[in-house]
C-alpha positions as CSV (number, residue, x, y, z in Angstrom):
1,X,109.3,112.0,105.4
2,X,106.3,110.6,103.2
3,X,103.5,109.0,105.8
4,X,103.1,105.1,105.9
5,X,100.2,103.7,107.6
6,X,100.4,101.0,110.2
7,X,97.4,98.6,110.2
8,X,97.1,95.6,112.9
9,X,97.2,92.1,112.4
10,X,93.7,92.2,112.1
11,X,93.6,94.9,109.4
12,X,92.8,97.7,111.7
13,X,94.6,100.8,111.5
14,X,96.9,101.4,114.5
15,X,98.8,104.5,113.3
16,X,101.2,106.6,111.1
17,X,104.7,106.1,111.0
18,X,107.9,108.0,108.4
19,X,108.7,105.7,105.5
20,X,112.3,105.1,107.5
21,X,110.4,103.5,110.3
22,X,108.6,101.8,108.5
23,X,111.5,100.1,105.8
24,X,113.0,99.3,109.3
25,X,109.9,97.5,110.6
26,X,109.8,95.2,107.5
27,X,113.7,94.4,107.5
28,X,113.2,93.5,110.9
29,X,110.4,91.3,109.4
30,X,108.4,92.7,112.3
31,X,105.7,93.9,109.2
32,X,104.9,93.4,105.9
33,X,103.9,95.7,103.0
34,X,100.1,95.8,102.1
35,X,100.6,98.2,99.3
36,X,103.5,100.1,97.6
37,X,102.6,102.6,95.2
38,X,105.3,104.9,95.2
39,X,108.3,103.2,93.5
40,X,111.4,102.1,95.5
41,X,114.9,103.0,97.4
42,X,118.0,102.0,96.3
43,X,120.9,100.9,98.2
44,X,124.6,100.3,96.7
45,X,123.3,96.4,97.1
46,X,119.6,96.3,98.0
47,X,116.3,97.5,96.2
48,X,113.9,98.7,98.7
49,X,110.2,99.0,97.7
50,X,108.7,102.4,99.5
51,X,105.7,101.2,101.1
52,X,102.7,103.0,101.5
53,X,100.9,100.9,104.2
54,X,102.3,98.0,105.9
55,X,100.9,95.7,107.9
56,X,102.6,94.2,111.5
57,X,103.1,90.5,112.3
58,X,101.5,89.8,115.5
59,X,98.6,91.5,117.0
60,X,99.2,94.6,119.2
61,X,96.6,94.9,121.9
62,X,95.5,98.9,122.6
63,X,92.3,100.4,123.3
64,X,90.4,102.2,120.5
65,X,92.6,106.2,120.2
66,X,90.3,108.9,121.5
67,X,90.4,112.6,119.8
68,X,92.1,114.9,122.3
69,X,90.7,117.9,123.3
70,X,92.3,120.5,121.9
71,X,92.4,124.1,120.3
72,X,93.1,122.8,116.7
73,X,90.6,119.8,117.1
74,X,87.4,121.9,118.7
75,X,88.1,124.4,115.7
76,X,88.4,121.5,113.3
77,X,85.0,119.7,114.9
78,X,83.4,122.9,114.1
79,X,84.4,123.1,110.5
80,X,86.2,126.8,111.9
81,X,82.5,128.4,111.8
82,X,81.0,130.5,114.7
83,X,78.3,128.4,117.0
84,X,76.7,131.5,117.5
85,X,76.4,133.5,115.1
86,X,77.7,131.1,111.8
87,X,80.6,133.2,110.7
88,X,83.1,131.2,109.0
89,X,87.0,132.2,109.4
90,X,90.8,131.3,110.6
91,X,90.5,133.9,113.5
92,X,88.5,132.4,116.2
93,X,88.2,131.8,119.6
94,X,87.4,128.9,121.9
95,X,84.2,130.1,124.2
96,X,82.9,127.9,127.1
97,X,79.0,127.4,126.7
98,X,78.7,127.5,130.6
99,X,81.4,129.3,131.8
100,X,84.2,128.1,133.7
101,X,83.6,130.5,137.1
102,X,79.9,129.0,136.8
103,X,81.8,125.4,136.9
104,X,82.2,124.5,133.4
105,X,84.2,121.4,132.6
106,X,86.6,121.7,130.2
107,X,85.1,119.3,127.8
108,X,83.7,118.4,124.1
109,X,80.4,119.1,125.6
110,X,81.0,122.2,126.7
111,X,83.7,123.8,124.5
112,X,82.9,126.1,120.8
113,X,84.5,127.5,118.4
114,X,83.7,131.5,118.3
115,X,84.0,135.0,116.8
116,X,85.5,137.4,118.7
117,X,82.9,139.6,118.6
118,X,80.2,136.8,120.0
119,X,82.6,135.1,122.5
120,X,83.2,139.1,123.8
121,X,79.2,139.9,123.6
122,X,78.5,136.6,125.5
123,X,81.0,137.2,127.9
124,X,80.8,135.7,131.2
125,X,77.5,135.0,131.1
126,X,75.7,131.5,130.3
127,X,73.4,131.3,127.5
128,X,69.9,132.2,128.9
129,X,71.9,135.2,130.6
130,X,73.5,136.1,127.2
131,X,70.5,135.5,125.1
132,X,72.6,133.6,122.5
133,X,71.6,130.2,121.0
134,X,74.2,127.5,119.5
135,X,73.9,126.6,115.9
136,X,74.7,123.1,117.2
137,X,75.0,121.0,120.1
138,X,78.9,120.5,121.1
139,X,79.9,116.8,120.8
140,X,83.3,115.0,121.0
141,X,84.1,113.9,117.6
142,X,84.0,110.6,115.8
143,X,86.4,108.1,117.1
144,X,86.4,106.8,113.7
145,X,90.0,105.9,111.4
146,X,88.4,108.0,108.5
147,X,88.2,111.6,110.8
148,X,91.5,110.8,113.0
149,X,93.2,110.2,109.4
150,X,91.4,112.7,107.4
151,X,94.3,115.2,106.8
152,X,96.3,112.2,105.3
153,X,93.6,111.4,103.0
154,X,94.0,113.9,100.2
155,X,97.9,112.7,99.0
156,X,97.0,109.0,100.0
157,X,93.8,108.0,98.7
158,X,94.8,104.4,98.8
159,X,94.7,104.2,102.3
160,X,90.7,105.2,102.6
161,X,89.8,101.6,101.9
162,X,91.7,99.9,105.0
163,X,90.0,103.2,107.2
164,X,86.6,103.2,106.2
165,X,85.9,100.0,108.2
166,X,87.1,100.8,111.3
């Protein structure tokens, strides 16, 4: 179950695969290994080594992964810290700058991380109406390897110099 990353032809990282994948991908000779690092797998007649990135053949054409908008991701963004008042905690809300009956989108741009006690004193209201002021602007998040890898990072440090480029 250990995490193998999948660069690109080109170097550039594509994705995350399970070490069984990814011993499949290089039997097939569909990729090759880039880096080991964590010893091998034996067979009754084969040594495997247990990669820890590999890299694929031929070029595979995709556009560039975007951060979906989600619960986990907006309180991650946010560093799990109020916008409005700077509390930081695991018990938060998600709190619409303008509101969503004032036709708020459901976007990066207009989506916070909150307390419960400043989402329920805002309310309804927009800001002006509220009196409340953000701590920050809301923005979508990098698009970058480093953030969209970043909980992988700690237990595969290795992997930070083919992300940091991209």
């Amino acid at each position: 179950m250990e995490p193998v990353l999948v660069l690109n032809a080109n170097f550039e990282p594509l994705n995350i695969c399970e070490m069984r994948r990814a011993i499949g991908l290089i039997i097939l000779d569909k990729a090759s290994m880039v880096e080991n690092g964590r010893g091998v797998i034996q067979t009754v007649n084969r040594v495997f080594p247990r990669p820890s990135i590999i890299r694929l053949q031929r070029m595979v054409r995709r556009p560039r992964p975007q951060v979906k908008l989600t619960r986990r991701e907006v309180f991650r963004r946010d560093h799990f810290t109020c916008q409005y008042c700077g509390k930081v905690d695991h018990d938060l809300t998600i709190d619409h700058v303008l509101p969503r009956h004032l036709g708020g989108k459901q976007s990066w741009e207009n989506v916070v991380t909150a307390c419960a006690a400043c989402n329920h004193k805002k309310g309804g209201r927009t800001l002006l109406e509220s009196g409340m002021r953000l701590r920050r602007k809301p923005l979508s998040p990098p698009k970058s390897a480093i953030y969209m890898y970043q909980n992988f990072l700690m237990e595969n440090e290795e992997w930070r110099k083919f992300l940091e480029g991209w």
